[in-house]
C-alpha positions as CSV (number, residue, x, y, z in Angstrom):
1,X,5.1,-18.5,22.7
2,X,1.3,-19.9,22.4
3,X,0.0,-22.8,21.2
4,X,-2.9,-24.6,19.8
5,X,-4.5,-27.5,18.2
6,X,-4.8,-27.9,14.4
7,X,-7.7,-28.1,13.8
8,X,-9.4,-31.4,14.1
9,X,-5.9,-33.5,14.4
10,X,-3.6,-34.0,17.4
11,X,-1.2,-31.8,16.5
12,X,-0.2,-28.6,18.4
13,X,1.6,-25.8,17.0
14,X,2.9,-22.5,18.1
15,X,0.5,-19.4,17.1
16,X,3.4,-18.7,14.9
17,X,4.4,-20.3,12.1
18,X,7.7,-19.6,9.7
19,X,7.5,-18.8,5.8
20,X,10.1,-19.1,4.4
21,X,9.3,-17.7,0.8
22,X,12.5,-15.4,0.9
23,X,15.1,-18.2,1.5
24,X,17.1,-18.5,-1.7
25,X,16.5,-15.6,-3.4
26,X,16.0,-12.6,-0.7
27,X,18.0,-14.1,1.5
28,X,21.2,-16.3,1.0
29,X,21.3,-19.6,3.2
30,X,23.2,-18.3,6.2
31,X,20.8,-15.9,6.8
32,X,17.9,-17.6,6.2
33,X,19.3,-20.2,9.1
34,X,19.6,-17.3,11.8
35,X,16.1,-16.3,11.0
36,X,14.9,-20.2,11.4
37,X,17.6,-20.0,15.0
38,X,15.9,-17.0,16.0
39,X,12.2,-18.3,15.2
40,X,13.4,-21.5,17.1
41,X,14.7,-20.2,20.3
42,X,11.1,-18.2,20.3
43,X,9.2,-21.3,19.8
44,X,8.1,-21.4,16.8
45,X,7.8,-25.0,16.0
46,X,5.7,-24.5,12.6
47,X,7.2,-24.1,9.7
48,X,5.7,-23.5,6.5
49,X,7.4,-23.6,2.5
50,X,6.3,-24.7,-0.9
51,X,8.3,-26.5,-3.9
52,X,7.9,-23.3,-5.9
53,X,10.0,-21.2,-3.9
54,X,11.4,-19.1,-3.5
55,X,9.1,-16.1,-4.3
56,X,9.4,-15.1,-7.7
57,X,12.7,-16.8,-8.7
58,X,11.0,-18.7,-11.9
59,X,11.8,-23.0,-12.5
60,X,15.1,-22.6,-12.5
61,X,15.3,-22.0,-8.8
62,X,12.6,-24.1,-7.6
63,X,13.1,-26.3,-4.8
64,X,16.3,-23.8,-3.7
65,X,13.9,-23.2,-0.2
66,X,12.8,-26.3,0.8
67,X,16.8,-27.2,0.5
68,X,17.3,-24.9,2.4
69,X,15.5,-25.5,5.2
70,X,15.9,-29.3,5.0
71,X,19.7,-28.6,5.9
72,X,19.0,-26.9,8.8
73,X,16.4,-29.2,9.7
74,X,19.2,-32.5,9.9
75,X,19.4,-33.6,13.1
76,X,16.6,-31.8,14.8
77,X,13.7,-32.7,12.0
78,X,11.5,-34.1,15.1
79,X,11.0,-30.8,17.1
80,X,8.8,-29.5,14.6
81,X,5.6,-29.4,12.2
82,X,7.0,-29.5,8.8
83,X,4.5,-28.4,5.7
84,X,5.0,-27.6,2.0
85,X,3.0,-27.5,-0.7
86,X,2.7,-28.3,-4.4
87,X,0.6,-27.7,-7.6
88,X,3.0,-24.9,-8.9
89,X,4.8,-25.2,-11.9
90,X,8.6,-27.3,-11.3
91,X,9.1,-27.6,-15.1
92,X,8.6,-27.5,-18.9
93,X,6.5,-30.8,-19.1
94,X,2.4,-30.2,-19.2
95,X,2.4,-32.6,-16.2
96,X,5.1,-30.3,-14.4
97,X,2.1,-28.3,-12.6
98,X,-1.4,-29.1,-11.4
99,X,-3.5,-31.5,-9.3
100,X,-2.9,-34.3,-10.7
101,X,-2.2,-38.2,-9.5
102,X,1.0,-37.6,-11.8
103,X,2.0,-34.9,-10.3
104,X,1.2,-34.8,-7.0
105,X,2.9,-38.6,-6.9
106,X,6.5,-37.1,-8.4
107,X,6.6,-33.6,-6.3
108,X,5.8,-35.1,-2.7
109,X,8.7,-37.6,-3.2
110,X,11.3,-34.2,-4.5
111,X,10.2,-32.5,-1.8
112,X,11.1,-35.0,0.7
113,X,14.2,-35.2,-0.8
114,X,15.0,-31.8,-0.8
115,X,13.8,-31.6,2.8
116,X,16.3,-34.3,3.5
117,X,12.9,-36.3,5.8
118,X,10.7,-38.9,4.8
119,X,7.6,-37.4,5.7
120,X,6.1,-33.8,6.1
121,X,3.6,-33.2,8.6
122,X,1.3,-31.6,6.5
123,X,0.9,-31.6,2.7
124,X,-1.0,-28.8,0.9
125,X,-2.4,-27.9,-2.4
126,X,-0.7,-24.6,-3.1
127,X,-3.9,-23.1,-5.4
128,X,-7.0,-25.0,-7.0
129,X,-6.1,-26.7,-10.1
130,X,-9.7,-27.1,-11.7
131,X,-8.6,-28.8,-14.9
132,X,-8.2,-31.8,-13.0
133,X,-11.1,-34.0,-11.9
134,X,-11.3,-33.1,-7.8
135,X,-11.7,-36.8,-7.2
136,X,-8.6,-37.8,-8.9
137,X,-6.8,-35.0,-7.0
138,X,-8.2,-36.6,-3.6
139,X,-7.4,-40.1,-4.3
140,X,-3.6,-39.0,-5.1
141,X,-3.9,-37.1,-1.4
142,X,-5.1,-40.0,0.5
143,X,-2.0,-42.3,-1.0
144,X,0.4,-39.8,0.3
145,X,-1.5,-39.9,3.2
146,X,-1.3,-44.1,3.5
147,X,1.8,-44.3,2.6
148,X,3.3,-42.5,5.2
149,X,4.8,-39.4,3.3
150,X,2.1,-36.8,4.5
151,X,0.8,-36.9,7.9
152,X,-2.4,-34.7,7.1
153,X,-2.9,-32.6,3.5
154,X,-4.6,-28.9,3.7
155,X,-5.4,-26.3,1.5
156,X,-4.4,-22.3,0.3
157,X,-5.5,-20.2,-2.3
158,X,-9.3,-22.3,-2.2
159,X,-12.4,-20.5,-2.7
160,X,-15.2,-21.6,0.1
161,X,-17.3,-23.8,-2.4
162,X,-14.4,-25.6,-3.8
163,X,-13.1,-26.3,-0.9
164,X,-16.6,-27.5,0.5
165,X,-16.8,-29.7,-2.3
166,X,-13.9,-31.2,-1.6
167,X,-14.8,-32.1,1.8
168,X,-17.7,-33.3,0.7
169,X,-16.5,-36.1,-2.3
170,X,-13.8,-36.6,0.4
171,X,-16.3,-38.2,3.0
172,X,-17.9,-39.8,-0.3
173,X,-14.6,-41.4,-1.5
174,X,-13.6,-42.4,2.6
175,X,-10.5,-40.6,1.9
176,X,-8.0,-38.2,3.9
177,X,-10.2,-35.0,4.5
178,X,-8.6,-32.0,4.1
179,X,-7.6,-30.4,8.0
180,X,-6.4,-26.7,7.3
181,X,-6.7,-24.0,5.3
182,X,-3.9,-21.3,4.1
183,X,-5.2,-18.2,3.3
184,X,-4.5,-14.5,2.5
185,X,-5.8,-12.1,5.5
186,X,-4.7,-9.2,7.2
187,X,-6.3,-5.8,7.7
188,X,-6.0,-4.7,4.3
189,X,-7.9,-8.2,3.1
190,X,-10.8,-9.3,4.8
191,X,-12.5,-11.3,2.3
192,X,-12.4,-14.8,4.0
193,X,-14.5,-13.8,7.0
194,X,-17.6,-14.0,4.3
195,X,-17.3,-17.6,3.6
196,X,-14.3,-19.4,4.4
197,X,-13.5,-18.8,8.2
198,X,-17.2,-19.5,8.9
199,X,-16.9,-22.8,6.4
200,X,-13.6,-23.3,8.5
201,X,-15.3,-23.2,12.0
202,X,-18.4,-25.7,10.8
203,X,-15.7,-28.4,9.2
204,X,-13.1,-27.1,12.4
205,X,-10.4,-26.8,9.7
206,X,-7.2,-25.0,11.0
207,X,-6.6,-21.8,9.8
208,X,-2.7,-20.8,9.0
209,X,-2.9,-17.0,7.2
210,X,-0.3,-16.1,5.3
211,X,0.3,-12.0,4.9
212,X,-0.9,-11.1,7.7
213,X,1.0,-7.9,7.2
214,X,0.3,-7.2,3.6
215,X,3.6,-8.4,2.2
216,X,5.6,-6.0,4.9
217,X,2.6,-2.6,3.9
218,X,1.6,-2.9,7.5
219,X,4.6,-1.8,8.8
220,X,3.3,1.4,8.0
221,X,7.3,2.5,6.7
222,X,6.3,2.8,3.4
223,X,5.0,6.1,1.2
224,X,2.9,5.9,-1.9
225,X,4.7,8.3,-3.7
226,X,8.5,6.8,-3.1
227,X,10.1,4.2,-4.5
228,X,9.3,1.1,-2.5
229,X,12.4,-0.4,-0.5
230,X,13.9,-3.2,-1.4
231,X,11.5,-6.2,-0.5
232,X,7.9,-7.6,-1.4
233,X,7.2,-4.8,-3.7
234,X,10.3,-4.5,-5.8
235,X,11.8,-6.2,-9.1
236,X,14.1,-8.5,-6.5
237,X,11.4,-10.2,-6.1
238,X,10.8,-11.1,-10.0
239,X,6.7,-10.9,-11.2
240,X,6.2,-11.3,-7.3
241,X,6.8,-7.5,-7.1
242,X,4.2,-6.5,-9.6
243,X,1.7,-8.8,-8.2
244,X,2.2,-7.1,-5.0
245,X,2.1,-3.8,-6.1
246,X,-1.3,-4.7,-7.9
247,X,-2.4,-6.3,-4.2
248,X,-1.6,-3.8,-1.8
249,X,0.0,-0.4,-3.7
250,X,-2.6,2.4,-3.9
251,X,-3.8,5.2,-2.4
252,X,-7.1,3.6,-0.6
253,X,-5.0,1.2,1.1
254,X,-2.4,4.0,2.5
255,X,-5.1,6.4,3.2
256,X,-6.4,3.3,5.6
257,X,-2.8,2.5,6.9
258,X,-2.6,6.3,8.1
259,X,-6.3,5.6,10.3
260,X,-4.8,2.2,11.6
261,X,-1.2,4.0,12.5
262,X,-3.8,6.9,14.5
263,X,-5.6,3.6,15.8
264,X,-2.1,1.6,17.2
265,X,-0.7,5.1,18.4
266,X,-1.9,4.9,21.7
267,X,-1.1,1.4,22.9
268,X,2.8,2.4,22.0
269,X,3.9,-0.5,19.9
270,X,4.3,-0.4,16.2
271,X,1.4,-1.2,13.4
272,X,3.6,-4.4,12.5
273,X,2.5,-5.9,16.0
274,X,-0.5,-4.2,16.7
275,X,-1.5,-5.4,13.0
276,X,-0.3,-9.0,13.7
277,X,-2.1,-9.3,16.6
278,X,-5.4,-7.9,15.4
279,X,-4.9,-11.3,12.6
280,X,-4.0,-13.6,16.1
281,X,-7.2,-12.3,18.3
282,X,-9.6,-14.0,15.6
283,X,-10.5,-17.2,17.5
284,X,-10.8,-19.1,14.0
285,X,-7.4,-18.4,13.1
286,X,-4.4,-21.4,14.7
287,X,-1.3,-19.9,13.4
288,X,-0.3,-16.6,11.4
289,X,2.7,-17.4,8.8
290,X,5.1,-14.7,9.4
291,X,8.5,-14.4,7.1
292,X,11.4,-12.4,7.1
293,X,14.6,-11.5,4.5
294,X,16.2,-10.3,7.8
295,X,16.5,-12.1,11.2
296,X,16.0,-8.2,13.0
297,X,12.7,-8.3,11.2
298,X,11.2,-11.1,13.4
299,X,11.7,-9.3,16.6
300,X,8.5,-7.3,16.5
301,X,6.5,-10.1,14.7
302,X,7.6,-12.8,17.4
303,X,6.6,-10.4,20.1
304,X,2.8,-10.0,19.0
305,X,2.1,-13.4,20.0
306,X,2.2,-12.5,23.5
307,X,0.5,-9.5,22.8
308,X,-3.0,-9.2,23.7
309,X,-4.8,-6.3,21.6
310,X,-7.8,-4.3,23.9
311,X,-11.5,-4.9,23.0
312,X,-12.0,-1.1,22.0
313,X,-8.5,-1.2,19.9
314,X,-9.4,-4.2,18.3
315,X,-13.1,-3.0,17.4
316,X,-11.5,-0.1,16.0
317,X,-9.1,-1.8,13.5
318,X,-11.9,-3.3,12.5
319,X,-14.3,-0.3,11.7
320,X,-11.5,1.4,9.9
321,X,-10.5,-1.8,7.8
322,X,-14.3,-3.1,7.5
323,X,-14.5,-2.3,3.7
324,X,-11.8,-4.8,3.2
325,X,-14.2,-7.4,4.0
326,X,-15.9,-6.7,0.1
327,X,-13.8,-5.4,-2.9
328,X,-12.2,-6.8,-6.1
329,X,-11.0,-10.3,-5.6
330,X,-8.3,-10.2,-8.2
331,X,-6.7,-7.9,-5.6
């Protein structure tokens, strides 16, 4: 396994980092425990989950993940870089969701408990929550931050001005400044290189994808015309499957997966890695969040990060994905 420094900060974290999105729903606790083992014994010492999960399992479930992981965390809690995030909604109230000093106060101290620590290492905003005043939002940040419950707070799911904003009132205010970014990229999403990676090199934010193989597309086993597997794309997953189809399922996108599969053929290993490492030889991006319903599943994704893709492969990828880098951005 690799490592580098996030970001700005002191820490150092493997190139890979674990979702965990599947844990509680996908995939029942004992498995979810052999896939943290096996991401363990590779290195991985990043580990990445949210209070909303798992994925697509509604309120009622919420917080079943970071349980999860908090119990195979006891006793070993300092050999790793612990992050979740919040903003999601965790129940009926209005102030069950959002940005807010409310909110943000209550959900950092469940998640801890859930998580069975008294601190994560890093605390993120799971999407923008514009209803709230951004200043309020950043003042909550920078009490977890004081008091000892977050180490450093990050971002996902931020457009580049919003998130420039906020670095902005943040050096205003002499609060904690936000240190990482989690976004969606892969070859079939390109989007960020536009604004936010080159916002993310000038403010050296970490960059911690998540996707990076289009929600398990860029495995290049499925067909557009058969019924996806069960996964990312199906009703198992709740609305999550619907939202994925509407991401990632149509025929421009598995036209391109054919070129990409013609593109990986000759190096021998599979479009998983191949794909994985195309997202791990950007020099913006720190660590790719991989996941898995299935320990086997992690075999090929741990192995890309000693994988180093060839100049004329990787230039490649890239022509054949380049009209990723525009498109619709509901998708």
């Amino acid at each position: 396994m690799q490592y580098r420094q996030f970001g700005r900060t002191g820490l150092t974290v493997s190139r890979l980092c674990l979702g965990t999105m599947t844990f509680g729903l996908q995939t029942d606790e004992a498995a979810s425990h052999r896939i943290l083992d096996m991401a363990a014994d590779a290195g991985v010492n990043f580990i990445d989950t949210a209070n909303v999960y798992p994925l697509g399992a509604g309120e009622d479930l919420a917080g079943r993940t970071e349980e999860i992981v908090g119990r195979w965390l006891k006793g070993k809690r300092e050999r790793f870089i612990v992050a979740t995030k919040a903003v999601g909604k965790m129940g009926p109230a209005a102030w069950d969701q959002g940005a807010s000093r409310k909110h943000l106060l209550d959900a950092i101290d469940a998640s801890l408990q859930r998580l069975g620590t008294d601190y994560v290492d890093l605390y993120q905003l799971h999407s923008d929550d514009a209803k709230t005043p951004l200043d309020e939002t950043l003042e909550a940040l920078d009490t977890i931050v004081r008091s000892g419950k977050a180490r450093y707070i990050g971002v996902s799911n931020f457009l580049a001005y919003r998130l420039a904003r906020a670095l902005g009132r943040a050096d205003v205010l002499r609060v904690a400044r936000f240190v990482s970014i989690q976004p969606r990229y892969n070859l079939l999403f390109r989007q960020i290189e536009r604004e936010l990676l080159p916002l993310a090199a000038e403010e050296q934010l970490a960059v911690m994808p998540y996707n990076p193989l289009a929600g398990g597309l860029l495995t290049g086993k499925h067909q557009l015309d058969a019924k996806p597997a069960e996964g990312r794309f199906t009703e198992s997953v709740g609305k999550a499957g619907a939202m994925y189809q509407e991401r990632y399922w149509h025929e421009r996108e598995f036209d391109t997966i054919e070129r990409l599969k013609a593109i990986a053929a000759p190096t021998g290993e599979s479009l998983a890695k191949v794909s994985l490492a195309w997202v791990l030889a950007n020099p913006l991006i720190t660590s790719a969040i991989i996941g898995a319903s299935r320990a086997e599943q992690l075999s090929d994704t741990l192995a890309a990060a000693g994988f180093t893709l060839d100049d004329a492969i990787k230039t490649q990828l890239d022509e054949a994905s380049v009209q990723y880098r525009w498109g619709d951005a509901a998708r």
